[in-house]
N, C-alpha and C positions, 0 to 999 in steps of 0.2 A: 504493500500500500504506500510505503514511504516513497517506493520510487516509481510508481504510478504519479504519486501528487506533483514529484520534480519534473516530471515527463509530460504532465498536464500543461503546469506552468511554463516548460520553454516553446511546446506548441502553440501556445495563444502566443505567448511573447512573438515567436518569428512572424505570426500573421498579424498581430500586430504591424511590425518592422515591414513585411510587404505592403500592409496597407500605406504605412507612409511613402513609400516611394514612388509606388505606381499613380497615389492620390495629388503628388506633388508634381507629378509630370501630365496626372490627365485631365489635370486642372489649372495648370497653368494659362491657357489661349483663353478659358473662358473667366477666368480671373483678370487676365490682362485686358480682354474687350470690357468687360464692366466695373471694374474698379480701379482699370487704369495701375495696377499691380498684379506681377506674375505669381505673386505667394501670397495673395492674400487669403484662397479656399484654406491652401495648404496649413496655414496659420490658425485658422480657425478651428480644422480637423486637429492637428497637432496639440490646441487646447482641449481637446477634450480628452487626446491620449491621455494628458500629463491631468487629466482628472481621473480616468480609467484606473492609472496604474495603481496609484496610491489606497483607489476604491477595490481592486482585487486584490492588492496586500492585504487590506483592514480585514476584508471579509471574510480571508484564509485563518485570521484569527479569531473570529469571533465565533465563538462553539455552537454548532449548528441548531442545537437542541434550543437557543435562545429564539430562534424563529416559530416554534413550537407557540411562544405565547404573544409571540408579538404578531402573527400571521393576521389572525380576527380585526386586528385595530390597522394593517395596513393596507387589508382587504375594504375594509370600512372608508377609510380615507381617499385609496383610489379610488372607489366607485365613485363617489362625492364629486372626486377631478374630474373625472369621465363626463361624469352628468353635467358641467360647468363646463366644459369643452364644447360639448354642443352648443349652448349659447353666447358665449365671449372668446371663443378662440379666432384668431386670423382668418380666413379663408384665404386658401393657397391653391391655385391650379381647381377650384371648384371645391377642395375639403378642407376644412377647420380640423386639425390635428395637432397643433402645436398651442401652448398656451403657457402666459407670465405669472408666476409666483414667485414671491419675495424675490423681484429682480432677476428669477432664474428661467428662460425659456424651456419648457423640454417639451416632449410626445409623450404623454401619458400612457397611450399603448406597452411604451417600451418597459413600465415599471409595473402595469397590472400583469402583464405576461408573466413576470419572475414573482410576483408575488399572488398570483392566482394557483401556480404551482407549489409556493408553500403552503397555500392552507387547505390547496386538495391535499398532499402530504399528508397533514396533521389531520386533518379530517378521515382518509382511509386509515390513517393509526388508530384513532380514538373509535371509528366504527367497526372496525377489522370484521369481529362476527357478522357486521348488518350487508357487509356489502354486496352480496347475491338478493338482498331485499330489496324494490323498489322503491316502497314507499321510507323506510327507515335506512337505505343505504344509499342508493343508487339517486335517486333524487334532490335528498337535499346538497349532492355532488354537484347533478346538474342543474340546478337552481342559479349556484356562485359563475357556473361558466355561463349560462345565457345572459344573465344581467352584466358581467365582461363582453362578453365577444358581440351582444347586442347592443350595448351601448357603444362601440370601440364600431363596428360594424355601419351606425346612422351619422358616423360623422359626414362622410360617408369613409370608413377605411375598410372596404371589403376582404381584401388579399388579407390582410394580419386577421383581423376577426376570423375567417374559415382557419386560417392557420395554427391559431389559439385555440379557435372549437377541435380540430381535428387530433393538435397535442395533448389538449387537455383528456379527451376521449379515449388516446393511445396509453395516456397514465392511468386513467381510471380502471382500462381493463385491464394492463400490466398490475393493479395493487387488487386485482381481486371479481372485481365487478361480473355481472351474469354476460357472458356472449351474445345473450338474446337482447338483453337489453342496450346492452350497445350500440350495436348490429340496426338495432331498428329505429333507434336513436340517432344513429349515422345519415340513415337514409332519408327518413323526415326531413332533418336539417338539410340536405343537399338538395332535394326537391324546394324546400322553400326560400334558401340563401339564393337558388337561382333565379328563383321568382321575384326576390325582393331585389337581388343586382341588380334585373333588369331594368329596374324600377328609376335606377340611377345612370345619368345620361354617359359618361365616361365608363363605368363599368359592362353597360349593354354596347359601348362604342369597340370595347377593346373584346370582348367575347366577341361580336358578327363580325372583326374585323380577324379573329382568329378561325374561326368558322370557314370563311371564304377564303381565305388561304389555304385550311386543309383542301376544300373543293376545288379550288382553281391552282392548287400547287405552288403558288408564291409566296411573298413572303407576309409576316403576319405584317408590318409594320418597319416604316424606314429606321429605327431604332434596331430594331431586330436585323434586319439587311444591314445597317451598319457594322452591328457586334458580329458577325456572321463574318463579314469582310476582315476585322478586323480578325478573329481567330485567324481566318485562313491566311491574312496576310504575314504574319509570325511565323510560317512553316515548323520548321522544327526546334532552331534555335533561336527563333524571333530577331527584331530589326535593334534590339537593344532598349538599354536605358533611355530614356528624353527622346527617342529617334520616331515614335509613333506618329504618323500621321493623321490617322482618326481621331484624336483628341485636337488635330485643330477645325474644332464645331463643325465636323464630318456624324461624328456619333452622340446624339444628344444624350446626356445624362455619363459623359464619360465616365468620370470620378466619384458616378452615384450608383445608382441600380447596375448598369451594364460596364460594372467597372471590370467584370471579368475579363469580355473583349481587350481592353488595354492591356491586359495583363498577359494575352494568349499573343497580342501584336508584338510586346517587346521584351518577352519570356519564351514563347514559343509554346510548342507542344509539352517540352521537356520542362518548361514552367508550369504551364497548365495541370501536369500530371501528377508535378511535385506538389503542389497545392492541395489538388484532390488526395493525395497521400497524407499528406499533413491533416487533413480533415477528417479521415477517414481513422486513424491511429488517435487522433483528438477523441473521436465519437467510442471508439474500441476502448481506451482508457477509463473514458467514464462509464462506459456502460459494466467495465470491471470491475471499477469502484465501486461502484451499484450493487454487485452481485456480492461482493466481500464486505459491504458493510453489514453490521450484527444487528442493528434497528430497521424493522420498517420503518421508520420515518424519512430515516439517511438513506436506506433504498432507492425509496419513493423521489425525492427528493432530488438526489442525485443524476437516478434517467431522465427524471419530468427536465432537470436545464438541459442537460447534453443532448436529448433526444431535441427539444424545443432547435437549440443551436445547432444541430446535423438536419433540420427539414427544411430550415431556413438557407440552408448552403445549398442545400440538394434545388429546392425551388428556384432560386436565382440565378444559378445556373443552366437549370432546364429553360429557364425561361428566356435567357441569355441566346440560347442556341436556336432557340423560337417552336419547341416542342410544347409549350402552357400559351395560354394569353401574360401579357405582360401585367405585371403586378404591381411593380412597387415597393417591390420587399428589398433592402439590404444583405450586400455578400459580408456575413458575421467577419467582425475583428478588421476587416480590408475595405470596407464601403467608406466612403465620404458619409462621417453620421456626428450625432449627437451623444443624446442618449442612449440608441443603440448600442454602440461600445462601451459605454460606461455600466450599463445594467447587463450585458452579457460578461463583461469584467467580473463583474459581484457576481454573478454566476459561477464562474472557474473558479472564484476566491471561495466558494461555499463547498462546491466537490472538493478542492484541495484540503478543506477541513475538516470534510465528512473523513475522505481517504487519512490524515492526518492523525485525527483523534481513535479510527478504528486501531490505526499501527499500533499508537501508545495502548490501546486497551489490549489489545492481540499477546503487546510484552508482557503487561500483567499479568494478561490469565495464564500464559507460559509460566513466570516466573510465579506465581502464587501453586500451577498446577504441580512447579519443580519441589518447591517448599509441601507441601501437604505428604509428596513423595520422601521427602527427605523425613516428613516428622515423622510416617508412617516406619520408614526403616530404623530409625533411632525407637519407637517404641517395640518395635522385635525384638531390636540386641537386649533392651532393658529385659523383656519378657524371656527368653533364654538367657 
């Protein structure tokens, strides 16, 4: 466990460290046409690193069981944000997702997501027996995630909401939950998230404009054509550092959602793969951690971030290569973000803890099992 946690931590750290480079080169032209500075994005993103970091140190120390009773009051307080998002946040590009307290901008999305998974945690803990129940297990599970993912959902931010329902859902059956209810629970909501999308003029835009791509074999979208060009133009060993030409305002959103594409132009294939490795060995780590921790809570806990932060890779990606409708979603630790890197930070800083504090307790019981063995054989010799 101890060197699962160090192996967690230099994995984020490198994607980290990727993110800043490729963020500093695929945002430079669009920094310098609107701010009249080529580092201004990068400055931005960089401040939120140097928030990140210090917030995934803290939280590899703070002993995970203290989330246990803090979950209820920060489940309480997001909802409340969420609900105030809707009526006083900015509108951006047609959705209100971002909102100012005490001076501090962030995406509220970003914080109920990590704290909607501790208090399913503690909730599959404390009902452990009820959870093949509907009405005493299964429910008031799904209660906490629709009033999330529904609220997060009418900003309008559709992609994170299905993505929250869909996580939260993969946890609730991994800690126990009935297959049927899941299962039928799954389908419902898929049937009526696409009903309600549509309902929204940007997300019925970007579904028929994927639709007719699959049928006419194009591309979903100049975005999508862009990133597309932008992979294949990296062949194997990519055009280099700085050397991308899609990021000058060729590929919209370079340094944001379709950061992947810059990454594939001046990485290559042999970037691209490394990455998907490093992601993949990230998500295997934690999901080990998971399995060696001795509480369900730390379990729980544990999958519901890693898992959350491997669908989120996997989605932006595919979406990247133009197999999804485009979403909207951040590539984890390497996107141009906010809070997204800052609460998936506190993320890895909480498995690191989980893994951390199992080790120490793993010594004990060795060393206590070794003592009981010892006192055992010292009352033999006495007894003969």
């Amino acid at each position: 466990m101890k060197k699962l946690s160090i192996i967690i931590f230099f994995l984020t750290l490198i994607l980290i460290l990727i993110g800043l480079v490729v963020v500093l080169t695929a945002s430079s032209s669009v920094s310098a046409m609107r701010h009249s500075d080529s580092f201004y994005l990068f400055r931005l993103h960089l401040s939120k690193v140097i928030w990140a970091l210090p917030a995934l140190l803290i939280a590899s120390v703070i002993p995970y069981e203290f989330y246990k009773y803090l979950s209820k009051y920060l489940m309480i307080g997001i909802v409340v944000v969420l609900f105030l998002t809707l009526f006083f946040a900015v509108e951006v590009k047609g959705a209100g997702r971002w909102i100012s307290l005490f001076g501090f901008k962030f995406q509220p999305a970003d914080a109920a997501k990590l704290f909607l998974i501790m208090h399913l945690a503690y909730l599959m803990d404390k009902k452990e027996e009820y959870l093949d129940n509907l009405y005493n297990g299964f429910l008031p599970l799904l209660i906490w995630v629709l009033i999330v993912s529904g609220l997060i959902f009418f900003q309008p931010n559709v992609s994170n909401a299905v993505l929250i329902f869909i996580t939260s859902l993969i946890l609730i059956f991994v800690g126990g939950a009935s297959f049927k209810h899941v299962f039928t629970t799954a389908f419902v909501f898929a049937i009526l998230a696409f009903g309600f999308a549509m309902t929204f003029s940007h997300a019925k835009e970007r579904i028929e404009t994927y639709v007719n791509a699959l049928v006419t074999g194009g591309y979903v979208n100049v975005q999508v054509k862009q990133a597309i060009v932008s992979l294949g133009s990296g062949g194997v060993f990519g055009v280099g550092i700085g050397n991308s030409r899609q990021n000058n305002l060729f590929l919209p959103e370079a340094y944001g959602d379709f950061i992947f594409g810059i990454l594939g132009e001046q990485f290559g294939l042999i970037g691209t793969l490394s990455v998907l490795l490093i992601y993949l060995f990230l998500i295997f780590s934690g999901i080990l951690i998971a399995k060696k921790t001795y509480d369900k809570f730390g379990q729980l806990l544990a999958f519901g971030i890693i898992t959350q932060i491997g669908l989120y890779a996997l989605i932006n990606i595919i979406v990247t290569v133009g197999l999804l409708p485009t979403t909207g979603l951040p590539l984890p630790f390497i996107s141009y973000g906010g809070t997204s890197i800052i609460f998936n930070s506190i993320g890895i800083g909480i498995i690191i803890n989980i893994a951390f504090t199992n080790y120490i307790r793993e010594l004990e019981r060795k060393k206590s099992g070794l003592e009981t063995i010892r006192n055992s054989n010292e009352q033999s010799a006495k007894q003969i």
